[in-house]
FIPADO-264502 format. One record per residue (C-alpha): residue number from 1; residue in one letter; x, y, z. Coordinates in steps of 0.1 Angstrom, whole numbers, plus 5000, padded with zeros to 4 digits. Example, Ala and Ser with C-alpha at 12.3 -4.5 7.8 and 13.67 -1.06 7.14 Angstrom:
2
k | r | X | Y | Z
1 | A | 5123 | 4955 | 5078
2 | S | 5137 | 4989 | 5071
//
This chain:
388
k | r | X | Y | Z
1 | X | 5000 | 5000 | 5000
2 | X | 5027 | 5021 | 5009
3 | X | 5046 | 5017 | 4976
4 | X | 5016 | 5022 | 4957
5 | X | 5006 | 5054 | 4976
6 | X | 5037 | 5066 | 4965
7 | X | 5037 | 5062 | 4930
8 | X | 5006 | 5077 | 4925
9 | X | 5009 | 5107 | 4943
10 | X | 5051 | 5113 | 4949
11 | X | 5068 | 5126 | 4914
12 | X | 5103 | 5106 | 4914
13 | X | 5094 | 5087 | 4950
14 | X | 5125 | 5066 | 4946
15 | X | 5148 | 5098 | 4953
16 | X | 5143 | 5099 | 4990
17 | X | 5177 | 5115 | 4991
18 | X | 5158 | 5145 | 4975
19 | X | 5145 | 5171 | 4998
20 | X | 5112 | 5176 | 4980
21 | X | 5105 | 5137 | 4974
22 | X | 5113 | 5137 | 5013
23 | X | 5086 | 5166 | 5022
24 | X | 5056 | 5148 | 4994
25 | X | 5065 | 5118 | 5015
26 | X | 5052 | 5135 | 5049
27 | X | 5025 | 5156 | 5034
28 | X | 5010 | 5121 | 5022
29 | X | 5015 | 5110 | 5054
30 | X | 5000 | 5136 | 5070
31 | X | 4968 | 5135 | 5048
32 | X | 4960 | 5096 | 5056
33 | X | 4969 | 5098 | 5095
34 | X | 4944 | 5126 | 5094
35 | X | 4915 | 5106 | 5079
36 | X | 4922 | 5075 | 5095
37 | X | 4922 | 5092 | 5126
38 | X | 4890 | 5106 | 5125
39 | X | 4875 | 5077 | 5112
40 | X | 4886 | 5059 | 5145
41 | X | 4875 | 5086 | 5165
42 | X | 4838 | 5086 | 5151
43 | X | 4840 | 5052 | 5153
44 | X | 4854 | 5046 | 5189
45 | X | 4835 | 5080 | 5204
46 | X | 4800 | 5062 | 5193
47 | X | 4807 | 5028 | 5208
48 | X | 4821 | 5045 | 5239
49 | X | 4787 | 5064 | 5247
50 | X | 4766 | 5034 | 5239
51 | X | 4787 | 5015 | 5263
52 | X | 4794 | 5042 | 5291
53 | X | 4830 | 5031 | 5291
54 | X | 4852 | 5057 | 5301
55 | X | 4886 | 5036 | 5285
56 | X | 4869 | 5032 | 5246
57 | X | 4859 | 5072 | 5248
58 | X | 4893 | 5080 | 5261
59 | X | 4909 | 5062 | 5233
60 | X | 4884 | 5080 | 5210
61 | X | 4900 | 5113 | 5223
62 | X | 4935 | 5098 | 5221
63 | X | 4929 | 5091 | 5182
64 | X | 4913 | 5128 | 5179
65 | X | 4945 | 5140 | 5194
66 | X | 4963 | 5115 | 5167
67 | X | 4949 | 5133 | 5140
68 | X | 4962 | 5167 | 5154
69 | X | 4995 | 5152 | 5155
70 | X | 4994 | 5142 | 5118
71 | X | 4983 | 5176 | 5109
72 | X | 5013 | 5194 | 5128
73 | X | 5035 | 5166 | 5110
74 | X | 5022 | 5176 | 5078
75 | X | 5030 | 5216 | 5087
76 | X | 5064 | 5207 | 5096
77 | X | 5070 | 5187 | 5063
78 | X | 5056 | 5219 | 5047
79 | X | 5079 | 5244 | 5063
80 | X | 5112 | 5217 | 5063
81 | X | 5111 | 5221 | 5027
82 | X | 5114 | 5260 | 5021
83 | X | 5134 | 5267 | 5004
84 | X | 5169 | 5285 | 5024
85 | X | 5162 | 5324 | 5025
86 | X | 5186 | 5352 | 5038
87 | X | 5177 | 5343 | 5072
88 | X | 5181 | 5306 | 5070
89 | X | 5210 | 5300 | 5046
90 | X | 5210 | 5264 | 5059
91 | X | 5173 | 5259 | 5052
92 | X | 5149 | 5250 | 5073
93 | X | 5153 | 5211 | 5076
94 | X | 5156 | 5216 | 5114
95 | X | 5113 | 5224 | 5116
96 | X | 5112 | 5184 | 5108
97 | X | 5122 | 5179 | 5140
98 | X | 5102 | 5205 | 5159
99 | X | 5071 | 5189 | 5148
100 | X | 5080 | 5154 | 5162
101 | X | 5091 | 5168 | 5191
102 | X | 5054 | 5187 | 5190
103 | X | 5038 | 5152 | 5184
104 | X | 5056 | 5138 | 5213
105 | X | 5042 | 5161 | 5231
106 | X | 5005 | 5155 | 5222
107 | X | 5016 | 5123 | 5231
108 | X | 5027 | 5127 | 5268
109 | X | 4997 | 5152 | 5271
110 | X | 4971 | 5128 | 5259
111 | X | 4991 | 5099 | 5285
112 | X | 4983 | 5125 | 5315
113 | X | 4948 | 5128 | 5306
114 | X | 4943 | 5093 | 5302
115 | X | 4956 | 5082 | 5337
116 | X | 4937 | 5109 | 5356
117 | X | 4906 | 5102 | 5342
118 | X | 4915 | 5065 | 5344
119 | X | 4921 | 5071 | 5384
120 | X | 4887 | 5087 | 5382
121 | X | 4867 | 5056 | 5373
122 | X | 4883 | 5032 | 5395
123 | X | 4872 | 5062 | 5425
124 | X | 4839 | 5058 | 5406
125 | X | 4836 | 5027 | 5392
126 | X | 4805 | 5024 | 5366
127 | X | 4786 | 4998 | 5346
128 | X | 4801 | 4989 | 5312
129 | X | 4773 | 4975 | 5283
130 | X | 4782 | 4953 | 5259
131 | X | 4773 | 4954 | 5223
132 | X | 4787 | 4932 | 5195
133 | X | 4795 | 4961 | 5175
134 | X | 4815 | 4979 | 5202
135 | X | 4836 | 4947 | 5196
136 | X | 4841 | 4946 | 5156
137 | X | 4846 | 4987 | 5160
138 | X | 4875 | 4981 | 5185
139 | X | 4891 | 4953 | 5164
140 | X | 4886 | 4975 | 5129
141 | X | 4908 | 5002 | 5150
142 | X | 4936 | 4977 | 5162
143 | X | 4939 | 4966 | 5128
144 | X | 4936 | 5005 | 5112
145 | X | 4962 | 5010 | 5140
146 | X | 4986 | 4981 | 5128
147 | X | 4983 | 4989 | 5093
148 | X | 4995 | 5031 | 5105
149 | X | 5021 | 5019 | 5124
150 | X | 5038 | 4996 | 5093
151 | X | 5029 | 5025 | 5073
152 | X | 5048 | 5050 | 5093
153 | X | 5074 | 5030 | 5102
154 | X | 5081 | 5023 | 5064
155 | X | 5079 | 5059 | 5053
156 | X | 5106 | 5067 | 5082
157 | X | 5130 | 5042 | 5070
158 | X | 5126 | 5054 | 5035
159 | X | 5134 | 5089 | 5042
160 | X | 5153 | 5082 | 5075
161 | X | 5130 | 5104 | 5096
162 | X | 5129 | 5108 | 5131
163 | X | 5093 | 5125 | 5131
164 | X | 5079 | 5099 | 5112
165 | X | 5094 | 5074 | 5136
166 | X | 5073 | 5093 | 5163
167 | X | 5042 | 5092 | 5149
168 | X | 5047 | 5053 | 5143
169 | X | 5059 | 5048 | 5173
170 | X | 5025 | 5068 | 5189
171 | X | 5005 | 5042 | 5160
172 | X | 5019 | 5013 | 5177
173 | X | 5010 | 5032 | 5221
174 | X | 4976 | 5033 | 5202
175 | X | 4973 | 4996 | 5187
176 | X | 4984 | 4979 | 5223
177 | X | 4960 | 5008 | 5241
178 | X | 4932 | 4999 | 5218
179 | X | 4936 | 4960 | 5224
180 | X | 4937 | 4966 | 5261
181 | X | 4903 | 4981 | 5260
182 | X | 4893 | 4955 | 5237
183 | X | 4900 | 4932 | 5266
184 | X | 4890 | 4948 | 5293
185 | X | 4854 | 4951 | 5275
186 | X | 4855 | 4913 | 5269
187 | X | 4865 | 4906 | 5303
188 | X | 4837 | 4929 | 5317
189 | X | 4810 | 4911 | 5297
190 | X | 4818 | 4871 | 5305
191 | X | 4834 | 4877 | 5343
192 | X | 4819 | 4904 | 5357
193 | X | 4849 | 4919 | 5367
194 | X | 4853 | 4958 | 5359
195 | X | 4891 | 4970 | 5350
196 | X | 4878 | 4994 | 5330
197 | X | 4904 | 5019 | 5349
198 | X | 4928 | 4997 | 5359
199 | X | 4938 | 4988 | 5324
200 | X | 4931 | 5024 | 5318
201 | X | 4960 | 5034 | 5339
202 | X | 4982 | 5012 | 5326
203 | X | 4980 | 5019 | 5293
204 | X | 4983 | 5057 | 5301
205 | X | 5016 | 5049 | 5316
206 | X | 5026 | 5029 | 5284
207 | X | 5017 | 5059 | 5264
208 | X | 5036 | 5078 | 5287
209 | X | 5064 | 5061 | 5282
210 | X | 5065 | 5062 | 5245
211 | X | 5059 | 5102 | 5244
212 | X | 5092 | 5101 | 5264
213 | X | 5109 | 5081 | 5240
214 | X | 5103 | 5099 | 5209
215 | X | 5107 | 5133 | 5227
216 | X | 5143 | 5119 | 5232
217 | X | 5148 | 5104 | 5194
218 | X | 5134 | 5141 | 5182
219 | X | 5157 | 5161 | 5207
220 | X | 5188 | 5147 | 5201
221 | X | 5192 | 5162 | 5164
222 | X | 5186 | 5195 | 5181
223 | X | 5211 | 5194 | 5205
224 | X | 5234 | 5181 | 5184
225 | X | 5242 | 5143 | 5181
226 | X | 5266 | 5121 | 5170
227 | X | 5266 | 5114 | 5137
228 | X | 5258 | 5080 | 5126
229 | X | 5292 | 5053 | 5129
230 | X | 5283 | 5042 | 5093
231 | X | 5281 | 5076 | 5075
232 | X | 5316 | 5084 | 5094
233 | X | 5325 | 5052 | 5082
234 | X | 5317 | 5064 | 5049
235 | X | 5336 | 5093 | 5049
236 | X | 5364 | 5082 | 5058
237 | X | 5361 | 5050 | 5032
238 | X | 5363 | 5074 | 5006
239 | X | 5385 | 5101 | 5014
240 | X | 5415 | 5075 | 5021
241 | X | 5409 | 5059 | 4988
242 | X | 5426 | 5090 | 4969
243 | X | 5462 | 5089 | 4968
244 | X | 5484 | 5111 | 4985
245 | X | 5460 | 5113 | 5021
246 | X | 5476 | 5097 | 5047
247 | X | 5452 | 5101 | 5070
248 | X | 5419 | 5119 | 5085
249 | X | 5409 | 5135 | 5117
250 | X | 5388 | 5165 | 5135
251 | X | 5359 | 5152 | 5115
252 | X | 5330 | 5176 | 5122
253 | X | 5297 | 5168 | 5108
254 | X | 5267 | 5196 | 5110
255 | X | 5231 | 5185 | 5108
256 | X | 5209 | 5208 | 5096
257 | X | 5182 | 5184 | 5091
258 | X | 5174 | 5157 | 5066
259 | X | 5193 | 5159 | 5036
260 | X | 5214 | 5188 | 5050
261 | X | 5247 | 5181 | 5059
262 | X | 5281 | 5201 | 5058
263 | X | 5310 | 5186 | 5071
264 | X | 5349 | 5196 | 5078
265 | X | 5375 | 5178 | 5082
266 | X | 5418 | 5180 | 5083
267 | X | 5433 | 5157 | 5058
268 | X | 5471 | 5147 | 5065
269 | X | 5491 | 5151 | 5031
270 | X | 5528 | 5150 | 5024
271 | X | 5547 | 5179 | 5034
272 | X | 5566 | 5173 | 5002
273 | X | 5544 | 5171 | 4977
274 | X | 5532 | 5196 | 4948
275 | X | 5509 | 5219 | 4968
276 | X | 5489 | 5223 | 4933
277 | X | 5483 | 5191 | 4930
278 | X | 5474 | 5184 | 4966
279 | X | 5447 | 5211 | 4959
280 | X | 5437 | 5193 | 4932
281 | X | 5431 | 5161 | 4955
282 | X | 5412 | 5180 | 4984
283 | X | 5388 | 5200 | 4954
284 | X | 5381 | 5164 | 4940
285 | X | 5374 | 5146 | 4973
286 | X | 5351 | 5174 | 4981
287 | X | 5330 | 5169 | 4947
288 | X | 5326 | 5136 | 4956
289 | X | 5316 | 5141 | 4991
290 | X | 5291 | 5161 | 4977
291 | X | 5280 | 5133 | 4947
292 | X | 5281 | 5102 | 4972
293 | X | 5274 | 5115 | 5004
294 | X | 5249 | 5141 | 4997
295 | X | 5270 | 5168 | 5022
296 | X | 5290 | 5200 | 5015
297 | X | 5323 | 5195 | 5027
298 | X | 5354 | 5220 | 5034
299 | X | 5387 | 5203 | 5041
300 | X | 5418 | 5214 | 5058
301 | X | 5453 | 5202 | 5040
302 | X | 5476 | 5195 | 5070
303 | X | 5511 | 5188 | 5057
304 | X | 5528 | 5159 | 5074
305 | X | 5566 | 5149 | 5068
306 | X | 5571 | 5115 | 5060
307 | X | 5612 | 5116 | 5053
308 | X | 5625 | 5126 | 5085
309 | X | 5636 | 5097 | 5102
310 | X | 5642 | 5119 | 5135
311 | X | 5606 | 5132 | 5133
312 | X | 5592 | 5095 | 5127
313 | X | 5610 | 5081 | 5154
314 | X | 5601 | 5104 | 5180
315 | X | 5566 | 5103 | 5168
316 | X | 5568 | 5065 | 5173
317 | X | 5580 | 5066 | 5209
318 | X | 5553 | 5093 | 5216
319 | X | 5529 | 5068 | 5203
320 | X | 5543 | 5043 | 5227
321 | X | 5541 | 5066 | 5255
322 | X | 5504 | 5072 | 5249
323 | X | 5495 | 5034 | 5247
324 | X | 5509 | 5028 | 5284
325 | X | 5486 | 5056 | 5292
326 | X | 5458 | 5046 | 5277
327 | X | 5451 | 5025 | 5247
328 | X | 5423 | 5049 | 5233
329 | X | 5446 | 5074 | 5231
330 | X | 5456 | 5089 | 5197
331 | X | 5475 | 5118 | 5180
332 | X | 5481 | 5138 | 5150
333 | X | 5494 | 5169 | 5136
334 | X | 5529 | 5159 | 5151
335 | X | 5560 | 5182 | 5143
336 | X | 5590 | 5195 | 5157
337 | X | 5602 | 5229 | 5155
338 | X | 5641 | 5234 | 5163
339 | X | 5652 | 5265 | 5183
340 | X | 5686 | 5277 | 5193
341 | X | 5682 | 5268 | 5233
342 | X | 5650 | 5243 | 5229
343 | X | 5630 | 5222 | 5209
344 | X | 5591 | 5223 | 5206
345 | X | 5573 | 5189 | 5202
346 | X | 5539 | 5200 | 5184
347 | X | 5516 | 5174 | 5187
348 | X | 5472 | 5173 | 5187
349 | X | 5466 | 5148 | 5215
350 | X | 5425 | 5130 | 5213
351 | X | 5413 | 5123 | 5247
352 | X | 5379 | 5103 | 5249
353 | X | 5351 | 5118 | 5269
354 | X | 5346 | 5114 | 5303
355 | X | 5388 | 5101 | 5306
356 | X | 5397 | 5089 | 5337
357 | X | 5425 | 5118 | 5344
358 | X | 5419 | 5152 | 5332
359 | X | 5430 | 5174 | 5305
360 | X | 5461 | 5187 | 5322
361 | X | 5470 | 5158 | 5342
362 | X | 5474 | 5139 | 5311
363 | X | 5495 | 5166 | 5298
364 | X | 5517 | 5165 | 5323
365 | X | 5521 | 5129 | 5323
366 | X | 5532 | 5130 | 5285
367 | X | 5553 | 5160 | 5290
368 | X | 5575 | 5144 | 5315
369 | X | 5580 | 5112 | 5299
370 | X | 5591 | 5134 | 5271
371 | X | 5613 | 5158 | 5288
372 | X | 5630 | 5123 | 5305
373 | X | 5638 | 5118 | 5265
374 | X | 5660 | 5151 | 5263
375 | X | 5657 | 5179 | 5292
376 | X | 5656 | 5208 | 5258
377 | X | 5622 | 5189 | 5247
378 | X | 5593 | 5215 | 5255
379 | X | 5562 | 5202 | 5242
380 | X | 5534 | 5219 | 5231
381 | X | 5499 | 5197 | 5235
382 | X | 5464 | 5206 | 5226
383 | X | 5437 | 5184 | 5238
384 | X | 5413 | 5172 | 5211
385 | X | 5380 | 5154 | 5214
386 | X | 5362 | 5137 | 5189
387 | X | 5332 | 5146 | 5177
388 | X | 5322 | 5115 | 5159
//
């Protein structure tokens, strides 16, 4: 269903990559949670007055609030996929992630409302009636709610979308919420025994849970996440495959929503080759970035010398003195600079977060095994974290 959706209302729904193909897949989202959800709603609102059962009209209201969701999911597609303006040079990819992190909140919002007036009927308890069709409108909604969820959860694999994920994720609260009323009903009819609130608590609380969840998915692009281990992977896969790099590091990559990536990073080249042609190298890896990856890159040429064995050798011990340390210790950008009374050992030194000795501490370490080396060594650290 999904695919077929797609082909006959996305233009080019194959290019997910794309940010338009990206925003006509969320807009058609949008549109069918919308009338789904107000089908249910109808639906479950009528078979929750006939039966006076305070759990199916809450899960009416729950699907009512659904549909609001899939209309602010639809607005953020919208406005993700302006166009970038004066203002927002980056574009606006970033509102993609706003309008999960609003549906997570309709989420957690709907969760509180459910468990208070859940905690109200079991103060109150009432009289539940039982009608066959009460039963063939709940299990039409489980399966409308199974069928949303798949959907979702397809779309956001598709175009890799954390706001789609949400609203899946609140299709799937809904499917176990439904079939919890569904049994509670049942159970009501052949035992006599009301858990009309009871069950309704619960599945407030699941619901609850899940708001929290996809608040958290939808936050951490905003505040700035690590980027994913295969798309470094990437990177790095096919900047090494050119000749003359001999290496990568301070990879930074900026997120400025889906399908808007700029990175930076310092390539190590040889501190004797043609500086023209090195340029050459960088401009072409960046154009490919840019092809393959789908991300603007800008890349910093550091020159390394590979034909001073004094240099090399010292470098090596350095290394060696940083694996006692630590084995997740690393450097780069290592040179020496030769002075009339002293020697500077330059060196960029990556600490992992959260290291068990601090930043100077470690410094200090390193420094002295170095001075022990020759008492004219200064040495001249700065502490790098990475950001991959």
């Amino acid at each position: 269903m999904v695919t077929l959706l797609s082909r006959l209302f996305i233009k080019n729904h194959e290019d997910t990559d794309a940010p338009r193909v990206r925003q006509a897949y969320g807009v058609l989202s949008g549109f069918v949670g919308i009338f789904l959800n107000l089908l249910l709603f109808a639906g479950k609102f009528f078979a929750g007055t006939v039966a006076h059962s305070i759990a199916i009209t809450a899960d009416a209201f729950n699907n009512l609030s659904d549909a609001g969701s899939s209309v602010i999911t639809l607005i953020g597609f919208q406005m993700a996929g302006q166009k970038p303006d004066p203002h927002h040079p980056f574009g606006h990819g970033r509102i993609e992630y706003l309008s999960g992190l609003a549906v997570s909140a309709a989420i957690l919002i709907m969760a509180f409302e459910l468990i208070k007036t859940s905690l109200a009927k079991i103060i109150h308890p009432a009289d539940t009636v039982f009608e066959p069709l009460i039963v063939v409108i709940l299990l039409c909604s489980i399966l409308i709610k199974c069928y949303m969820y798949l959907y979702n959860r397809s779309i956001s694999r598709k175009i890799k979308s954390e706001a789609m994920m949400a609203t899946a994720a609140d299709s799937l609260s809904d499917t176990l919420a439904t079939t919890v009323v569904l049994a509670t009903t049942l159970t009501a009819h052949f035992t006599n025994l009301h858990l009309d609130g009871i069950c309704g608590v619960l599945v407030g609380i699941f619901i609850l849970y899940t708001g929290l969840t996809s608040a958290r998915d939808t936050l951490n692009p905003l505040l700035g996440q690590a980027p994913d281990p295969a798309f470094v992977k990437d990177i790095e896969t096919l900047v090494m495959s050119y000749d003359n790099i001999l290496g990568i590091h301070d990879l930074l990559v900026h997120n400025y929503g889906p399908g808007r990536l700029m990175i930076s990073l310092h390539a190590e080249v040889p501190a004797d080759g043609n500086i023209l042609e090195l340029h050459d190298t960088i401009d072409n890896i960046e154009r490919a970035l840019q092809e393959q990856l789908k991300c603007d890159a800008v890349i910093h040429m550091d020159p390394v010398c590979t034909n001073d064995p004094e240099v090399t050798a010292l470098k090596e011990t350095v290394r060696g003195f940083l694996a006692e340390l630590d084995s997740s210790l690393s450097l780069h950008d290592f040179r020496i600079v030769k002075g009339p009374t002293h020697t500077n050992i330059i060196f960029d030194l990556l600490l992992p977060y959260n290291f068990k000795l601090s930043d100077e501490e470690v410094k200090d370490i390193v420094t002295a095994k170095i001075k022990a080396l020759n008492p004219a060594y200064f040495t001249v650290i700065h502490i790098d974290k990475n950001f991959t």
